[in-house]
N, CA, C and O atoms as a GROMACS GRO file, in nm:
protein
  264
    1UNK      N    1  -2.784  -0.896  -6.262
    1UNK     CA    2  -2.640  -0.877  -6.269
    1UNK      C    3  -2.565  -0.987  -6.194
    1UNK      O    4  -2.632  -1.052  -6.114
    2UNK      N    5  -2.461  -1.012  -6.205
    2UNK     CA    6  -2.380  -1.122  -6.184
    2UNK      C    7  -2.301  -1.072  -6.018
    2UNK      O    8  -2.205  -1.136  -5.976
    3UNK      N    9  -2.361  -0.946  -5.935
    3UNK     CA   10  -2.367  -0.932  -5.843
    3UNK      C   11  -2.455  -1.010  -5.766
    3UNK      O   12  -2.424  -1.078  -5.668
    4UNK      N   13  -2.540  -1.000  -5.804
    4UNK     CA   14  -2.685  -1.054  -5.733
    4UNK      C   15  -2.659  -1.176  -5.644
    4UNK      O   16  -2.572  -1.249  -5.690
    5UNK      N   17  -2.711  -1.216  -5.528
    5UNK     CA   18  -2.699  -1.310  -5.475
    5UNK      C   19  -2.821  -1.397  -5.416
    5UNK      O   20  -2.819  -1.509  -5.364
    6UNK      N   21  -2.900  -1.332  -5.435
    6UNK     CA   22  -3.044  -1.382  -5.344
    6UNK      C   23  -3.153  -1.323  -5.433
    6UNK      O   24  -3.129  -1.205  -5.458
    7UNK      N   25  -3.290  -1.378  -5.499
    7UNK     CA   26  -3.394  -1.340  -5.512
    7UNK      C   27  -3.531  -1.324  -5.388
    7UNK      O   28  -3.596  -1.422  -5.351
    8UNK      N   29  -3.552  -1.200  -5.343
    8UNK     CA   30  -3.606  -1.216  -5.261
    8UNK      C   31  -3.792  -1.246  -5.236
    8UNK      O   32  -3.871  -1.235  -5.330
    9UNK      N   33  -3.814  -1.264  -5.165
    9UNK     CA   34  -4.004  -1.285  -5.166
    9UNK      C   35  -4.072  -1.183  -5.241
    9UNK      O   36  -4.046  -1.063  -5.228
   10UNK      N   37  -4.168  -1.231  -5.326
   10UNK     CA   38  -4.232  -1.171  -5.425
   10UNK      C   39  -4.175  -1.064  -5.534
   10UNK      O   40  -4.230  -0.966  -5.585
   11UNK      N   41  -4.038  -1.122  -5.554
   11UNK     CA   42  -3.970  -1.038  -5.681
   11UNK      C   43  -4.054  -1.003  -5.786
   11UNK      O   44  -4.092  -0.889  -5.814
   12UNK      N   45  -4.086  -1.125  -5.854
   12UNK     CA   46  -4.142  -1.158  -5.953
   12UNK      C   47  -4.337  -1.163  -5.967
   12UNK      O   48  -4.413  -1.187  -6.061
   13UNK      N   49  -4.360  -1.125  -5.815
   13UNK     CA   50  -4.498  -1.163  -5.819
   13UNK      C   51  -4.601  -1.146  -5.880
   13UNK      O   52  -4.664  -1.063  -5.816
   14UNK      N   53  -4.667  -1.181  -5.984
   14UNK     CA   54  -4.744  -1.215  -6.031
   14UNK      C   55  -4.711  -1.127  -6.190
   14UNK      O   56  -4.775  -1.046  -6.256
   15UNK      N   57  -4.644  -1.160  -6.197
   15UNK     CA   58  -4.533  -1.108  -6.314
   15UNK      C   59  -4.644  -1.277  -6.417
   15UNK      O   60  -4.629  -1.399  -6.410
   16UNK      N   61  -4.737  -1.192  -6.491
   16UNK     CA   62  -4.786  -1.299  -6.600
   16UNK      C   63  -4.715  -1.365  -6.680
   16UNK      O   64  -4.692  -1.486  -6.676
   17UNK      N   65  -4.659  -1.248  -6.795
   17UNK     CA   66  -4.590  -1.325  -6.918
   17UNK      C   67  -4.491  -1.346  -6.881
   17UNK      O   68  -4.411  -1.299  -6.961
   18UNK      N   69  -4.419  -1.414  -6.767
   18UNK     CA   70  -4.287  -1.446  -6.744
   18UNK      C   71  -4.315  -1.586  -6.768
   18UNK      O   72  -4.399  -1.658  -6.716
   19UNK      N   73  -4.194  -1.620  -6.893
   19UNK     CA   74  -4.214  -1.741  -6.911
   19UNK      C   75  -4.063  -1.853  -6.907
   19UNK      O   76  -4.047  -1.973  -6.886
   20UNK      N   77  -3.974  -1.738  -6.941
   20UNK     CA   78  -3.817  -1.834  -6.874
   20UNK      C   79  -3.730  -1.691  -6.801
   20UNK      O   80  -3.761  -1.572  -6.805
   21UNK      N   81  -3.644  -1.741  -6.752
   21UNK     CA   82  -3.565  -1.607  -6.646
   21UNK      C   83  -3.408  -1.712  -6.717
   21UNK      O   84  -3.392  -1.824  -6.767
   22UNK      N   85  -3.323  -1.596  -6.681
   22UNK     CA   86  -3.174  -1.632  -6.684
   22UNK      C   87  -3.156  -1.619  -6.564
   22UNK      O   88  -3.214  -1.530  -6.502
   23UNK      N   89  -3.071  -1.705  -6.504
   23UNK     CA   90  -3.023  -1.716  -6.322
   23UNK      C   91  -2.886  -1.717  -6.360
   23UNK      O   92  -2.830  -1.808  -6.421
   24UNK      N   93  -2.828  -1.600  -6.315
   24UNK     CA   94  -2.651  -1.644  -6.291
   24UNK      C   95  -2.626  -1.670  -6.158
   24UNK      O   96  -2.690  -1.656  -6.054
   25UNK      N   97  -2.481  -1.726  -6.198
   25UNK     CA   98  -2.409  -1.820  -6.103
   25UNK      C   99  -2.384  -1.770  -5.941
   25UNK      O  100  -2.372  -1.832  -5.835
   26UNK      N  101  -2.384  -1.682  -5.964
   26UNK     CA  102  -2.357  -1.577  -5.787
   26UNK      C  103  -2.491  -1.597  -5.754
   26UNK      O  104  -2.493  -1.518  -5.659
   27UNK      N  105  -2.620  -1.647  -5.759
   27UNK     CA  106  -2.759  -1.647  -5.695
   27UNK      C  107  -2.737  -1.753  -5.612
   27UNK      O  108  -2.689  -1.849  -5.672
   28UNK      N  109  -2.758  -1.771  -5.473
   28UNK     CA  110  -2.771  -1.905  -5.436
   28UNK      C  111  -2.876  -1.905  -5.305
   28UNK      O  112  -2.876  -1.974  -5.203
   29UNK      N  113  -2.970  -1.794  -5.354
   29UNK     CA  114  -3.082  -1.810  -5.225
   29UNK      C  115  -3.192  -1.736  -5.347
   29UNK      O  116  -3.167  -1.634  -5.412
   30UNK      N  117  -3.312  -1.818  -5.352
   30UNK     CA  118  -3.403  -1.774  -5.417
   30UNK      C  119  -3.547  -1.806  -5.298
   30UNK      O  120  -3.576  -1.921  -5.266
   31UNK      N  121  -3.608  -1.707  -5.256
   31UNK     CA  122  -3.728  -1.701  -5.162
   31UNK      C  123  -3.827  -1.800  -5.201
   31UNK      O  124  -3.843  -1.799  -5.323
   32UNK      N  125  -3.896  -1.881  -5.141
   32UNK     CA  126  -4.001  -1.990  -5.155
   32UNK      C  127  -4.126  -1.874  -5.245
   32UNK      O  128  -4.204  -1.921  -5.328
   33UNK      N  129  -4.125  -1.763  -5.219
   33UNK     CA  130  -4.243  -1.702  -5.250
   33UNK      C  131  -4.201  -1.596  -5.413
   33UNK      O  132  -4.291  -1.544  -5.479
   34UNK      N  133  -4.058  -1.585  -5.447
   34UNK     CA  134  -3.977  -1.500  -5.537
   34UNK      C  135  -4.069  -1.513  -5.663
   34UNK      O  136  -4.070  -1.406  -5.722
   35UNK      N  137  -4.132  -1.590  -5.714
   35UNK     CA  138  -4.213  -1.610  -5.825
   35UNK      C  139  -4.347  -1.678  -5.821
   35UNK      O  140  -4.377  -1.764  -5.903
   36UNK      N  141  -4.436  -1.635  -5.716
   36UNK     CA  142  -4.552  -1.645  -5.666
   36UNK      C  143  -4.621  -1.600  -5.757
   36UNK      O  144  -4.610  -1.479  -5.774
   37UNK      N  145  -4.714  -1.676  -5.849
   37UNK     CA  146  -4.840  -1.647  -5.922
   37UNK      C  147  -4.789  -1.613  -6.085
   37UNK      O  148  -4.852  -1.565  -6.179
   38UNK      N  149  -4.627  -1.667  -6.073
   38UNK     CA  150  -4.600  -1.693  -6.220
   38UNK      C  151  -4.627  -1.736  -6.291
   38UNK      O  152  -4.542  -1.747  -6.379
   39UNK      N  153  -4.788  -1.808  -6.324
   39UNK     CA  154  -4.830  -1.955  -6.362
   39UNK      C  155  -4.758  -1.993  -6.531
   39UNK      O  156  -4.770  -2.102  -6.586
   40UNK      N  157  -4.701  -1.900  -6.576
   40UNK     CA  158  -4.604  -1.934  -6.728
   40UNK      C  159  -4.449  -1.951  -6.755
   40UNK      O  160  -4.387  -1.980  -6.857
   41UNK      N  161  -4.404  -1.920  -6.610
   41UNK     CA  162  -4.298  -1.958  -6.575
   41UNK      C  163  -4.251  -2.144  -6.606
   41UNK      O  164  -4.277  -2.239  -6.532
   42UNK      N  165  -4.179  -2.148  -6.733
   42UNK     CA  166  -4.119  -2.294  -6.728
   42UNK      C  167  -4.002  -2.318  -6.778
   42UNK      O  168  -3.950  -2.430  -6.784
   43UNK      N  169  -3.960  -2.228  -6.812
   43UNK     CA  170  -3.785  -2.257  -6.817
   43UNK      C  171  -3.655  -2.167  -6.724
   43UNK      O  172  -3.649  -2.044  -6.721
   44UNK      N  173  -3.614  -2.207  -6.694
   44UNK     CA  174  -3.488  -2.129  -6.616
   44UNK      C  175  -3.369  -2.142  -6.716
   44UNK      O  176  -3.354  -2.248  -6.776
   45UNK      N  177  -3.297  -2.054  -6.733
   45UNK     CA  178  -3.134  -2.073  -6.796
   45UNK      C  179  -3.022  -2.042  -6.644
   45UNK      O  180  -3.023  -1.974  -6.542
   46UNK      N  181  -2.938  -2.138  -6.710
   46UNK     CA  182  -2.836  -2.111  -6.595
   46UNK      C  183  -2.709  -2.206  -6.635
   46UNK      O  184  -2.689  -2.260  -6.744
   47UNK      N  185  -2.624  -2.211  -6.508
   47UNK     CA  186  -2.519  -2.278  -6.560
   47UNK      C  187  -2.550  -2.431  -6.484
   47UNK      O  188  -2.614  -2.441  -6.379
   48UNK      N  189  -2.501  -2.529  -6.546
   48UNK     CA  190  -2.521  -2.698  -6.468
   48UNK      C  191  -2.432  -2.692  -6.360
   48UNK      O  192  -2.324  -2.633  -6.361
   49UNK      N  193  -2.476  -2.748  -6.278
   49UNK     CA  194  -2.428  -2.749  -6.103
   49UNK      C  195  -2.497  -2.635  -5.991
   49UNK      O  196  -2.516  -2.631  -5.870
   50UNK      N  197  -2.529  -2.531  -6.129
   50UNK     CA  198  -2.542  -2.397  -5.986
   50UNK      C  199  -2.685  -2.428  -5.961
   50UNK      O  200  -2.760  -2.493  -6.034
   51UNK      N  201  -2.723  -2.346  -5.799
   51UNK     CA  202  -2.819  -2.344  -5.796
   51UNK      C  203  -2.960  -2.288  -5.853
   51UNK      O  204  -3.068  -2.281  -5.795
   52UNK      N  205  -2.930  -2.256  -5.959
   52UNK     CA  206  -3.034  -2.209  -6.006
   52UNK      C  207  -3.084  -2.369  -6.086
   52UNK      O  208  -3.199  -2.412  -6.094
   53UNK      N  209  -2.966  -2.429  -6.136
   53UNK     CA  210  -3.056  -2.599  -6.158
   53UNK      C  211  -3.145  -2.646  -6.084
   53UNK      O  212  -3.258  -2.684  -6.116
   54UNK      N  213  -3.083  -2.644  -5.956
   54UNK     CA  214  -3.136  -2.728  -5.828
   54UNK      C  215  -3.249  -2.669  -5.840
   54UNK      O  216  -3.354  -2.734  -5.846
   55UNK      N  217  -3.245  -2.521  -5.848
   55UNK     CA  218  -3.419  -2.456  -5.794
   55UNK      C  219  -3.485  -2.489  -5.890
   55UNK      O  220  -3.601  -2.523  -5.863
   56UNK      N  221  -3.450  -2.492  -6.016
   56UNK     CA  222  -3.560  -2.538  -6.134
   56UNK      C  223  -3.601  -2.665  -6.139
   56UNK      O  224  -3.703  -2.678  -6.207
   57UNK      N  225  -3.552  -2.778  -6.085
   57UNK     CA  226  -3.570  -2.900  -6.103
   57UNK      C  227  -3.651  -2.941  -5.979
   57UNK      O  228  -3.727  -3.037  -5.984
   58UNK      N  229  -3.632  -2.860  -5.856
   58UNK     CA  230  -3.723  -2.846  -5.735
   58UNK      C  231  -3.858  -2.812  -5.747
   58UNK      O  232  -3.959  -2.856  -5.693
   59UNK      N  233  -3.837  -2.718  -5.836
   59UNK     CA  234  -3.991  -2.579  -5.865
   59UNK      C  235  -4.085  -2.645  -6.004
   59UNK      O  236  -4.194  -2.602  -6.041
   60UNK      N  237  -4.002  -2.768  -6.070
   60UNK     CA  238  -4.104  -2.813  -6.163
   60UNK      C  239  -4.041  -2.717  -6.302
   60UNK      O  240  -4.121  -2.682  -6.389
   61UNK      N  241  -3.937  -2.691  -6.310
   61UNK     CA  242  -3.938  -2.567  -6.436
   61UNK      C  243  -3.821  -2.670  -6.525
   61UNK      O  244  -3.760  -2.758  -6.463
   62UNK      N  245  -3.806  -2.656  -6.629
   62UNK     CA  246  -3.732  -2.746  -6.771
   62UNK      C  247  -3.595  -2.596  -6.724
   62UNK      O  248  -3.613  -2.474  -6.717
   63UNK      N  249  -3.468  -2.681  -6.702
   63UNK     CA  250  -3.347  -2.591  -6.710
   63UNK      C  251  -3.256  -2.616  -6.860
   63UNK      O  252  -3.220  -2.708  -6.934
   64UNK      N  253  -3.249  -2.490  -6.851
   64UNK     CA  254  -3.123  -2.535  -6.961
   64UNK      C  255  -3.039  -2.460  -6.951
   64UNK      O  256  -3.056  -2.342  -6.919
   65UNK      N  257  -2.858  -2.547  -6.995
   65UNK     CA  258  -2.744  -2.512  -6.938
   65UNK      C  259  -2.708  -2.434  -7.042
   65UNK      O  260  -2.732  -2.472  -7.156
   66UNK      N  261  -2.650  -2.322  -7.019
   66UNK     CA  262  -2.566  -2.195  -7.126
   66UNK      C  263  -2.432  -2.204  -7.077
   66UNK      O  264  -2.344  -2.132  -7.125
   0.00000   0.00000   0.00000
């Protein structure tokens, strides 16, 4: 939800078939550990500028802007 502000440590953990996530714009703290053992994780959606770019382009993941 577009409440959300933070993904915290092991949200996602070991969440297999996760293979892209939508990040809205109110997120701007995602945990070093939030998608630990995602190994199919490679796309993020989000908006250009927010941090959810930054984290995808940090984390190795292909972003694309909506």
């Amino acid at each position: 939800p577009n409440s959300m502000t933070s993904i915290g440590d092991y949200a996602f953990y070991k969440c297999a078939n996760l293979h892209d996530i939508t990040i809205p714009d109110s997120v701007t703290n995602i945990a070093t550990d939030a998608f630990k053992d995602c190994n199919l994780l490679n796309t993020v959606y989000g908006t250009t500028g927010s941090y959810a770019e930054t984290w995808a382009k940090t984390n190795g993941c292909k972003f694309v802007a909506q």
